[in-house]
DRENKE-261831 format. One record per residue (C-alpha): residue number from 1; residue in one letter; x, y, z. Coordinates in Angstrom, 1 decimal, always signed. Each point is the difference from the previous one (the first is absolute). Last residue first. Layout:
% DRENKE-261831
<NUM, 'A', <X, Y, Z>>;
...
% end
This chain:
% DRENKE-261831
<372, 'X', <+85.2, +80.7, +122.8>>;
<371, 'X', <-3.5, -0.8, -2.1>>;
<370, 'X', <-1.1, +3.8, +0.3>>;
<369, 'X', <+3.2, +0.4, -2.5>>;
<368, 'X', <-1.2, -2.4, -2.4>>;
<367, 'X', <-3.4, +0.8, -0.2>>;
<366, 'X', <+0.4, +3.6, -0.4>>;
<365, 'X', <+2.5, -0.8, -2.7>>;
<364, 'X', <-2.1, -2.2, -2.0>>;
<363, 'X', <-3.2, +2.8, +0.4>>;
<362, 'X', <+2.5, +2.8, -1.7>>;
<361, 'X', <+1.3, -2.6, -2.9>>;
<360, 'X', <-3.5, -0.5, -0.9>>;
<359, 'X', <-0.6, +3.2, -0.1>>;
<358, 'X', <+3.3, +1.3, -1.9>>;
<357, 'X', <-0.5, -3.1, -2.3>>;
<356, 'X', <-3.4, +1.4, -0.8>>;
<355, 'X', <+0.6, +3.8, -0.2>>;
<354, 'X', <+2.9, -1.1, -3.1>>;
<353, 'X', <+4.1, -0.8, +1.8>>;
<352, 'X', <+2.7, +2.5, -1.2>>;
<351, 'X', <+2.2, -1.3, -1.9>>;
<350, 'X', <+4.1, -1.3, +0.1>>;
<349, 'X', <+1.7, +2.5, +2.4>>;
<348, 'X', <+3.4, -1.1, +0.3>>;
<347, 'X', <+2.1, +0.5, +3.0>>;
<346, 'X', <+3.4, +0.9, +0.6>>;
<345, 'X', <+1.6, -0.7, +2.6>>;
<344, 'X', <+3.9, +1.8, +1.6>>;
<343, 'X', <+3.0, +0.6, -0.7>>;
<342, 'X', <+1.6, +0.9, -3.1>>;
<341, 'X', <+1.5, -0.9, -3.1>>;
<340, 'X', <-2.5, +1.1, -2.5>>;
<339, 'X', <-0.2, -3.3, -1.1>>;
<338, 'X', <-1.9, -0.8, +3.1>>;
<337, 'X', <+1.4, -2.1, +2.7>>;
<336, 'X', <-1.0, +0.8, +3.5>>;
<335, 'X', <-3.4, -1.9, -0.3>>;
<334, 'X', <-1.1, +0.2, -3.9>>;
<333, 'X', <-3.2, -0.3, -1.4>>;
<332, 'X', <-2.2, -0.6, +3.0>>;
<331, 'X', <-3.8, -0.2, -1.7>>;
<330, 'X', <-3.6, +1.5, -0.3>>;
<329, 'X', <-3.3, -0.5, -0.2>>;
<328, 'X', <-1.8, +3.9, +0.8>>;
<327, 'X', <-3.0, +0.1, +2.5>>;
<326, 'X', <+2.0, +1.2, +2.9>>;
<325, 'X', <+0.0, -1.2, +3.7>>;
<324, 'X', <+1.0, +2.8, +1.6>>;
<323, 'X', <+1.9, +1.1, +3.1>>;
<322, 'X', <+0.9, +3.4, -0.6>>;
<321, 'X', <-2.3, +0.8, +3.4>>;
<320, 'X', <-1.5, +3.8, -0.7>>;
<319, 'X', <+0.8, +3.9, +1.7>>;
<318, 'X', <+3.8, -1.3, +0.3>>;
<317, 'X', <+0.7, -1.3, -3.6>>;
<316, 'X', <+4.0, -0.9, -0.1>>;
<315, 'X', <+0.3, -3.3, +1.3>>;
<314, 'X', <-1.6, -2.2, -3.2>>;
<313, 'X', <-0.7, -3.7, +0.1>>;
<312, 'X', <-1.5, -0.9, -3.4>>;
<311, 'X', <-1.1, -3.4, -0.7>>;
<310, 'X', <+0.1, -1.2, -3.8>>;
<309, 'X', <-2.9, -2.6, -1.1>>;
<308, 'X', <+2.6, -2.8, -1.3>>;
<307, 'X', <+2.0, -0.7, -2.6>>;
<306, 'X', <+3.0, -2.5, +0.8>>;
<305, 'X', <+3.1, +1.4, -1.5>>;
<304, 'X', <+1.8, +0.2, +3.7>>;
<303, 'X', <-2.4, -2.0, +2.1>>;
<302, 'X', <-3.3, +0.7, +0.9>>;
<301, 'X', <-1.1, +1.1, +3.7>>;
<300, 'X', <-2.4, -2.7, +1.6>>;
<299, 'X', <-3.4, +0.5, -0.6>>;
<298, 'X', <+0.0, -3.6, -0.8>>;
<297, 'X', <-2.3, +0.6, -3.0>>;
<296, 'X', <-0.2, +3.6, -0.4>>;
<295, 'X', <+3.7, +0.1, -0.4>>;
<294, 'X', <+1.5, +3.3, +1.2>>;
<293, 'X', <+2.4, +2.4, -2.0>>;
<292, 'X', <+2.3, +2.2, +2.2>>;
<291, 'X', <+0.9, +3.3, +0.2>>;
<290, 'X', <+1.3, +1.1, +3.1>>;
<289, 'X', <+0.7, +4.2, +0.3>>;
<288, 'X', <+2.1, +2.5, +2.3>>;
<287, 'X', <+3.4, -1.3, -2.0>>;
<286, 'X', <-1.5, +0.7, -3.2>>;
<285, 'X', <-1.1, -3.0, -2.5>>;
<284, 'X', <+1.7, +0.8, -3.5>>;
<283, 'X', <-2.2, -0.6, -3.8>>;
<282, 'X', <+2.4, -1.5, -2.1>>;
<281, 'X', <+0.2, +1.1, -3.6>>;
<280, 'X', <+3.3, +0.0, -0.1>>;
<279, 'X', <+1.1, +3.7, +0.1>>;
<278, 'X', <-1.9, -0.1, +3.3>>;
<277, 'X', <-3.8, -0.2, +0.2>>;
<276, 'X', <-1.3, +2.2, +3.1>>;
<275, 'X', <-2.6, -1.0, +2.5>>;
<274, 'X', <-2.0, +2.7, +1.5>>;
<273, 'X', <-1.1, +0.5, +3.7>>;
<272, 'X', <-2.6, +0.1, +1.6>>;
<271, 'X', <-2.4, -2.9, -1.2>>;
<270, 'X', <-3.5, +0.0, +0.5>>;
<269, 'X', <-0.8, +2.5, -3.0>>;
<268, 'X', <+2.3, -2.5, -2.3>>;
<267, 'X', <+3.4, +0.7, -1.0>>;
<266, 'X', <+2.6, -1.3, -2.3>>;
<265, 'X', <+2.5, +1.5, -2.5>>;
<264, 'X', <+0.7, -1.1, -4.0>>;
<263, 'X', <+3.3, +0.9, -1.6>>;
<262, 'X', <+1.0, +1.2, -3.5>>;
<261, 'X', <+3.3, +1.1, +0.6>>;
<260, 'X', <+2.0, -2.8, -0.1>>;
<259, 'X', <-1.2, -0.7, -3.1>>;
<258, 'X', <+2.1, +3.1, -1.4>>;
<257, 'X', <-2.3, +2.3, -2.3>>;
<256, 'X', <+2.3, +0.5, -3.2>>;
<255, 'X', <-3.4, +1.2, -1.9>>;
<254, 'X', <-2.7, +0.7, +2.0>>;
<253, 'X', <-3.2, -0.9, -1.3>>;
<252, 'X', <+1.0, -3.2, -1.7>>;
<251, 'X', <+2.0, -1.0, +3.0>>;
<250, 'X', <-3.2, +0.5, +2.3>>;
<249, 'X', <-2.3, -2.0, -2.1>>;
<248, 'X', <+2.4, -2.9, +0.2>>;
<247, 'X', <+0.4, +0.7, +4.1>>;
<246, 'X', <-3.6, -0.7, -0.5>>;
<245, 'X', <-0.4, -3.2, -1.7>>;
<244, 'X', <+3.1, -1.2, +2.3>>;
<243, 'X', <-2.3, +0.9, +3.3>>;
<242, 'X', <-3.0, -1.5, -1.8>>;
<241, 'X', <-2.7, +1.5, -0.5>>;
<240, 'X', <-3.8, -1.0, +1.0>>;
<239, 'X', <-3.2, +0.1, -1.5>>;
<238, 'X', <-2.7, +1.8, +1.6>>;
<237, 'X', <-1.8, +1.9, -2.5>>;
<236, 'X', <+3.0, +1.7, -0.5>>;
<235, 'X', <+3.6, -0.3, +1.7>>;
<234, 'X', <+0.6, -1.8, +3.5>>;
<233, 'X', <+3.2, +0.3, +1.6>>;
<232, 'X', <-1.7, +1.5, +3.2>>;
<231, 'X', <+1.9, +2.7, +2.3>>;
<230, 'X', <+3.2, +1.6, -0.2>>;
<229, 'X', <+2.4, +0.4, -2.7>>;
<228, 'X', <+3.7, +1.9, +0.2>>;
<227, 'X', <+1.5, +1.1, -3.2>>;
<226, 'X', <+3.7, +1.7, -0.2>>;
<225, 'X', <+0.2, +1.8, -3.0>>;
<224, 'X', <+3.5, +1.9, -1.0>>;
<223, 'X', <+2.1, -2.5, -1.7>>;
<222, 'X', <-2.8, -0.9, -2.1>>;
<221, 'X', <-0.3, +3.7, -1.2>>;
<220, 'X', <-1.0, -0.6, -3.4>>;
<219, 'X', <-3.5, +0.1, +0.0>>;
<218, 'X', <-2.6, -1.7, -2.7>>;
<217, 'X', <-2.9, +1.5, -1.3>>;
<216, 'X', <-1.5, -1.6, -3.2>>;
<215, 'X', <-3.6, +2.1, +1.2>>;
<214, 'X', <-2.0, -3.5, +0.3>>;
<213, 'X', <+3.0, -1.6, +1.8>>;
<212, 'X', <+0.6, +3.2, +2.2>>;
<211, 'X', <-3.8, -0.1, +0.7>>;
<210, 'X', <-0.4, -3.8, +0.8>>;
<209, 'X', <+3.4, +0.3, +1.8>>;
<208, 'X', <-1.4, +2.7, +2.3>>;
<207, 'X', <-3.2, -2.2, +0.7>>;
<206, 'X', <+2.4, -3.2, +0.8>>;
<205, 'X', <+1.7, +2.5, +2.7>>;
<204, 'X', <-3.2, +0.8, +1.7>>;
<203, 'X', <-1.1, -3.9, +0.2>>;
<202, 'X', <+3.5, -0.2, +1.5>>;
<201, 'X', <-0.8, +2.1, +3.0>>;
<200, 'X', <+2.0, +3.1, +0.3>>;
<199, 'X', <+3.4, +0.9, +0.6>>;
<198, 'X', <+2.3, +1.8, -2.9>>;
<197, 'X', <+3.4, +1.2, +1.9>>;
<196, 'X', <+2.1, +2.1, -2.4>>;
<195, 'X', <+3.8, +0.0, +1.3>>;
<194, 'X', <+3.0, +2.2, -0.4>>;
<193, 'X', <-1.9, +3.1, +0.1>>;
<192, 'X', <-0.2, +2.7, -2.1>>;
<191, 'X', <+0.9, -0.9, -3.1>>;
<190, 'X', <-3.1, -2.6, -0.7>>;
<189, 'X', <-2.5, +2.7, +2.1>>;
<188, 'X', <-1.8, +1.6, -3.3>>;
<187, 'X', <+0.1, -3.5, -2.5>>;
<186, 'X', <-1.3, -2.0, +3.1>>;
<185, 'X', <-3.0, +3.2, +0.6>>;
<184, 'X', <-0.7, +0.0, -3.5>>;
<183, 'X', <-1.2, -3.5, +0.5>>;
<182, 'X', <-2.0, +0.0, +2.9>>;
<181, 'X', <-1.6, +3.0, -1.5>>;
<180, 'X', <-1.0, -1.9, -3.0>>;
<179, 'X', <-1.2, -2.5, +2.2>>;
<178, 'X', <-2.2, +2.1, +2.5>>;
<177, 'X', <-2.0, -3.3, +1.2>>;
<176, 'X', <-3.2, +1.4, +1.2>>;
<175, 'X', <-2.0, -1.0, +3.8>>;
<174, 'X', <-0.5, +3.9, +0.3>>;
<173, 'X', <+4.1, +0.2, -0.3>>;
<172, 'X', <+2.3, -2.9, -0.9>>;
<171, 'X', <+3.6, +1.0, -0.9>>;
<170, 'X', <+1.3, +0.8, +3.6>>;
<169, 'X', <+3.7, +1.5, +0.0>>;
<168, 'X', <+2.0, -0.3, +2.6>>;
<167, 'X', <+3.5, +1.3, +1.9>>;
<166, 'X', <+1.7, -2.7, +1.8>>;
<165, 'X', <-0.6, -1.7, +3.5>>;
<164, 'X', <-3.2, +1.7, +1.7>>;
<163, 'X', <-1.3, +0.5, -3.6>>;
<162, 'X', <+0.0, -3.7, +0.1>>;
<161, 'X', <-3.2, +0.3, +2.0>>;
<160, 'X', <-2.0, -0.7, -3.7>>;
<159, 'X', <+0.0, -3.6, -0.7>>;
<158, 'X', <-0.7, -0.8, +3.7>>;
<157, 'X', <-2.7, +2.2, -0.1>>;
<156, 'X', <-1.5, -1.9, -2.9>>;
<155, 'X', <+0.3, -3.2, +1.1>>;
<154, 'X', <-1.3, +1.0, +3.7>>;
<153, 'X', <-3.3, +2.0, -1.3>>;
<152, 'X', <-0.8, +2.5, +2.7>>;
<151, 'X', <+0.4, +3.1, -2.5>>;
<150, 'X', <+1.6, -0.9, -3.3>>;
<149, 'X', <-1.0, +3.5, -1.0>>;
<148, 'X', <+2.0, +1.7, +2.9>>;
<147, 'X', <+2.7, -2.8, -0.6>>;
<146, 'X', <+0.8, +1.1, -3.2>>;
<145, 'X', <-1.2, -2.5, -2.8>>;
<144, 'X', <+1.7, -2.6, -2.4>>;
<143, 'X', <+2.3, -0.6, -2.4>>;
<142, 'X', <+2.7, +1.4, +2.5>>;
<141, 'X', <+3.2, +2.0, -1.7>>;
<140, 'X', <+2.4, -0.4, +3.0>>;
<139, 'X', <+3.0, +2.6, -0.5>>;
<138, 'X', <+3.0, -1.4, +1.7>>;
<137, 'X', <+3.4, +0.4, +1.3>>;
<136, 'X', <+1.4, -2.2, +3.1>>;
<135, 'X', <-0.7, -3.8, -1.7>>;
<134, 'X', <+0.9, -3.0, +1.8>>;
<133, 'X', <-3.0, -1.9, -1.4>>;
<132, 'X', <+0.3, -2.6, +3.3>>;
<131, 'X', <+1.9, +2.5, +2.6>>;
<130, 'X', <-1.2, +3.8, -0.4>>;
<129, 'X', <-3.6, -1.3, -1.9>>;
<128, 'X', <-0.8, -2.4, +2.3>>;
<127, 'X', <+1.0, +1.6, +3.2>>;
<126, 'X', <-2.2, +3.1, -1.6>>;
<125, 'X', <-3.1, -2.5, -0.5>>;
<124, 'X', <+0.6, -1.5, +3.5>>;
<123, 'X', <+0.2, +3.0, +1.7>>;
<122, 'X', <-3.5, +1.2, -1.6>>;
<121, 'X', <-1.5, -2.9, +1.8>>;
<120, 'X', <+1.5, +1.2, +3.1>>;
<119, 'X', <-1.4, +2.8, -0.5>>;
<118, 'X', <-3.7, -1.3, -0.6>>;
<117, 'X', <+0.7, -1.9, +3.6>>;
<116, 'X', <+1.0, +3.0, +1.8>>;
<115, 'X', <-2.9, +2.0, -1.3>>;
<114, 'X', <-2.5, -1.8, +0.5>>;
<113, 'X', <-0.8, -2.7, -2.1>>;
<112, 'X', <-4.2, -1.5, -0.3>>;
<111, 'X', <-0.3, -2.8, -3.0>>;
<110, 'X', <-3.2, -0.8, -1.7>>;
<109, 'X', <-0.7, -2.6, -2.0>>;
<108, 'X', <-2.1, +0.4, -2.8>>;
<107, 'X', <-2.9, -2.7, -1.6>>;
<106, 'X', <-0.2, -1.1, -4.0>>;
<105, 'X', <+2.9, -1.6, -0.8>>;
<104, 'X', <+1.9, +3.0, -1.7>>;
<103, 'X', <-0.4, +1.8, +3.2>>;
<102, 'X', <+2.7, +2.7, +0.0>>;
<101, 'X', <+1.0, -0.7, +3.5>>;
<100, 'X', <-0.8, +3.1, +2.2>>;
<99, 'X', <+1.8, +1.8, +2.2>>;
<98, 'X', <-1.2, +2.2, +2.9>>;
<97, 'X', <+2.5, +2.4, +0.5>>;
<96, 'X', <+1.2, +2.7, +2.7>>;
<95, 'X', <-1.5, -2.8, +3.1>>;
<94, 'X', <+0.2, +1.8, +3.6>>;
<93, 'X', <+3.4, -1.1, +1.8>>;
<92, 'X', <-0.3, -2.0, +3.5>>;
<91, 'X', <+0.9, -3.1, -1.7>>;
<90, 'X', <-3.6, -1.5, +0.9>>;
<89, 'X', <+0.4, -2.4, -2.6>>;
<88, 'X', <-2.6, -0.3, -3.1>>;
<87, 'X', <-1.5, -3.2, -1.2>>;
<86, 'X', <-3.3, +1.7, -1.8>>;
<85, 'X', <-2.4, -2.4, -1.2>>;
<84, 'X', <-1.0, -1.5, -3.6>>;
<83, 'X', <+2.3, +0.3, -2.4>>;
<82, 'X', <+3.0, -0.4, +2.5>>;
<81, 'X', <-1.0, -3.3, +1.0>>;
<80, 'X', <+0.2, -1.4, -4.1>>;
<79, 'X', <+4.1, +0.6, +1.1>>;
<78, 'X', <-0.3, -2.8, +1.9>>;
<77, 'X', <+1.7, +0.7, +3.5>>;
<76, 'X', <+3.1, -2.1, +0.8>>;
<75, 'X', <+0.6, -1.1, +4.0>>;
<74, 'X', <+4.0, +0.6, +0.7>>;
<73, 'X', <+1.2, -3.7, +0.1>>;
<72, 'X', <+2.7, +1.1, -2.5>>;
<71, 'X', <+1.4, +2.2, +2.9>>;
<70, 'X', <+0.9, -4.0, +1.3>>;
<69, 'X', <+0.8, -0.3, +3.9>>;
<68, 'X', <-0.5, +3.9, +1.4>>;
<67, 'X', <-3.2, -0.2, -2.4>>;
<66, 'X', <-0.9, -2.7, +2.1>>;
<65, 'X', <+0.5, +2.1, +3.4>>;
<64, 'X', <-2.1, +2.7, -1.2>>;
<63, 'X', <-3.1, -1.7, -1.3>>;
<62, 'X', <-1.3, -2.6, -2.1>>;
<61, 'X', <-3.1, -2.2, +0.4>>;
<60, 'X', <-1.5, +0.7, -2.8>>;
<59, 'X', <-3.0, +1.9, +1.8>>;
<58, 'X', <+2.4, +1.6, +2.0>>;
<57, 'X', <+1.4, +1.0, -2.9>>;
<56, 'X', <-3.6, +1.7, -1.1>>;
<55, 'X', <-0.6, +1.8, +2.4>>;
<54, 'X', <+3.4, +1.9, +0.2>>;
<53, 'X', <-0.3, +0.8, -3.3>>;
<52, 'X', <-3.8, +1.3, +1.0>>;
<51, 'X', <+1.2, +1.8, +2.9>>;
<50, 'X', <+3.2, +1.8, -1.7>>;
<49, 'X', <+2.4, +1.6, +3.1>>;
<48, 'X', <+1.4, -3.0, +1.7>>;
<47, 'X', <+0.2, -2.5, -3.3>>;
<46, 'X', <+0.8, +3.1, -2.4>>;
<45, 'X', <+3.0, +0.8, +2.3>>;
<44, 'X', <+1.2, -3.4, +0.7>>;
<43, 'X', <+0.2, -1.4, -3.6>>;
<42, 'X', <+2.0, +3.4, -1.4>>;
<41, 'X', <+2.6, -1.1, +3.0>>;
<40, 'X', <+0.1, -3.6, -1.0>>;
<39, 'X', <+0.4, +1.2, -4.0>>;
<38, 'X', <+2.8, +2.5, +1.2>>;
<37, 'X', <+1.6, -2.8, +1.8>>;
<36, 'X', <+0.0, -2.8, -2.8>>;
<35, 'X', <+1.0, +2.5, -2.5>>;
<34, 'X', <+2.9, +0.5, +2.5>>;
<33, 'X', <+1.1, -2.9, +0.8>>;
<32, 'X', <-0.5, -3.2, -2.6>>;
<31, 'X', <-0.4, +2.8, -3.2>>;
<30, 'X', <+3.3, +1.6, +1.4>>;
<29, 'X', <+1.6, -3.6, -0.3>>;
<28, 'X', <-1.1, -0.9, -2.9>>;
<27, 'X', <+0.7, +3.0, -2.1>>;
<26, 'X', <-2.1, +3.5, -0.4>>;
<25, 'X', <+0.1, +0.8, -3.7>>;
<24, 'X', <-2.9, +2.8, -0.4>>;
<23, 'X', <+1.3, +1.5, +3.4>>;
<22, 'X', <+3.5, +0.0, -1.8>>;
<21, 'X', <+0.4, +3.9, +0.4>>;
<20, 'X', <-1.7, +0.1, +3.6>>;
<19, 'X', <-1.0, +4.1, +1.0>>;
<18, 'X', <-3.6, +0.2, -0.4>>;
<17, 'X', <-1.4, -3.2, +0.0>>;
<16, 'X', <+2.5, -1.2, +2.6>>;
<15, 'X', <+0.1, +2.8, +1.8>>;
<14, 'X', <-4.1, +0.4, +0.2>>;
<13, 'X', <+0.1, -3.8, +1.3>>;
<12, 'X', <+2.5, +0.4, +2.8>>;
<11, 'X', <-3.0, +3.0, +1.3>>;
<10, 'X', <+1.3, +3.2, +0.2>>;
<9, 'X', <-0.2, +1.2, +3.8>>;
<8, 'X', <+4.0, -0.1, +0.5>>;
<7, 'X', <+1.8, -1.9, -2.8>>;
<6, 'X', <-2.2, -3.6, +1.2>>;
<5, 'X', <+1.0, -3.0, +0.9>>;
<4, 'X', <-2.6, -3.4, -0.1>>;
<3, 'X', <-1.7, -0.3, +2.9>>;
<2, 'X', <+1.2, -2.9, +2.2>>;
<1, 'X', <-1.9, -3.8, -0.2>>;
% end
């Protein structure tokens, strides 16, 4: 099979992520070539220059010229792998961030991106934001910290790069929530710009309607707020919240709040790019990623509103494979038809899987793929 084009020596897959306005919303036919081809092409590299990946689909059985076939072939690697050994690509590019997961579950994966990978990541964020919010004049107000004090923690870097995109402000400093600060700050900037971005995990936004409800504090600049969630939808002591429980906290904080602008986005330390919620509530697959959920039964992939344990093949991490095998249950919403009105699948992510399942799930997928 022929190289994909390239625009001189920029990869196909840097203009896509860079320069494609719908690569959020690819349709079937770009999904069935060129998603295909740059997920072929990402295959190749890490299987000729990463020993262990390389290993290990040998071990399955799978190599170039099945790949070639079916890209869904591509040999998945449980994400438990990455808490335990290093799975890093000789991309010829020295690491600039060791990432860590946050490690709610007791054990950290770790995650090596040079530099071309982490700006791709960083391509996806400002694709996102230029083609799925559609907004071109910001001020981000994040309830949480910079990323010098986030250091090598993914979620809490990924919070804080969007001072590449729009100017931000970070409201927790020396692990403290500055929430009187936070809320001068929307009062200060509401004339100035034509949107306030609030990001943070939603544990952070349930603290700031604990003090606006204790301090009878309510904002009237509805029409102003955009909020964006990442991470957990847990609340204290472990208890969950419900996506309508919250958007209910979020419309007593903010008066006139539109519900189209109180989205969730995806991402997990294994996972290079984000995925964005549209005015729907759909979260978008972009063109240089395949989603799909995987019955541990048949391990055959799940049908369209079947959950299953979500498989991630991503094209855009060069110094790591994308190929992962997550430890989140997960569904296809919505395959070229979301009530958005655009292209494209959206996926659900239902729960993460608990240490045990994630085991358990890890051996049952060793198995199965050794058995080909």
């Amino acid at each position: 099979m022929g190289k994909a084009l390239s625009l001189g020596a920029i990869p196909t897959i840097e203009i896509e992520i860079y320069q494609r306005e719908d690569a959020f919303f690819p349709g079937l036919e770009t999904r069935l070539s060129l998603q295909k081809q740059l997920l072929i092409e990402s295959f190749e590299y890490h299987y000729n220059n990463n020993k262990l990946y390389k290993d290990f689909c040998d071990k399955t059985g799978i190599g170039i010229n099945e790949v070639y076939a079916d890209q869904r072939l591509i040999p998945l690697i449980p994400s438990i792998i990455f808490k335990s050994m290093s799975v890093r690509t000789n991309s010829g590019e020295k690491t600039v961030k060791s990432c860590l997961s946050s490690g709610t579950q007791g054990s950290v994966s770790t995650i090596e991106r040079d530099n071309t990978t982490l700006e791709r990541f960083l391509g996806s964020i400002r694709n996102a934001n230029d083609n799925v919010y559609n907004v071109e004049d910001a001020i981000i107000l994040n309830l949480g910290a910079s990323s010098e004090e986030a250091k090598d923690v993914w979620f809490s870097y990924v919070m804080s790069v969007s001072d590449m995109i729009f100017p931000t402000i970070n409201y927790v400093q020396n692990e403290v929530f500055k929430v009187e600060k936070l809320l001068f700050d929307i009062q200060k900037y509401k004339d100035d710009y034509q949107v306030i971005f609030l990001i943070g995990a939603p544990i952070m936004f349930l603290e700031l309607h604990k003090y606006m409800q204790a301090s009878n504090i309510k904002i009237d600049l509805g029409h102003k707020i955009f909020v964006i969630t990442a991470g957990g939808w847990k609340k204290y002591e472990g208890q969950s919240v419900s996506r309508r429980e919250f958007k209910n906290y979020c419309l007593e904080m903010f008066i006139g709040v539109e519900h189209e602008r109180i989205r969730d986005v995806f991402n997990m330390v294994e996972l290079n790019t984000i995925l964005p919620e549209c005015e729907c509530g759909s979260k978008h697959i972009p063109l240089w990623l395949d989603v799909f959920p995987i019955n541990l039964d048949t391990y055959e992939v799940a049908k369209p509103g079947e959950v299953g344990l979500l498989g991630f093949l991503d094209a855009s991490p060069k110094s790591y494979p994308g190929f992962v095998m997550s430890g989140d249950l997960g569904k296809i919403t919505y395959v070229d038809n979301c009530p958005c009105g655009r292209n494209g699948i959206c996926v659900d992510i239902v729960r993460r899987i608990n240490t045990i399942e994630s085991r358990g799930c890890a051996l049952k997928i060793e198995k199965k793929l050794t058995q080909r």
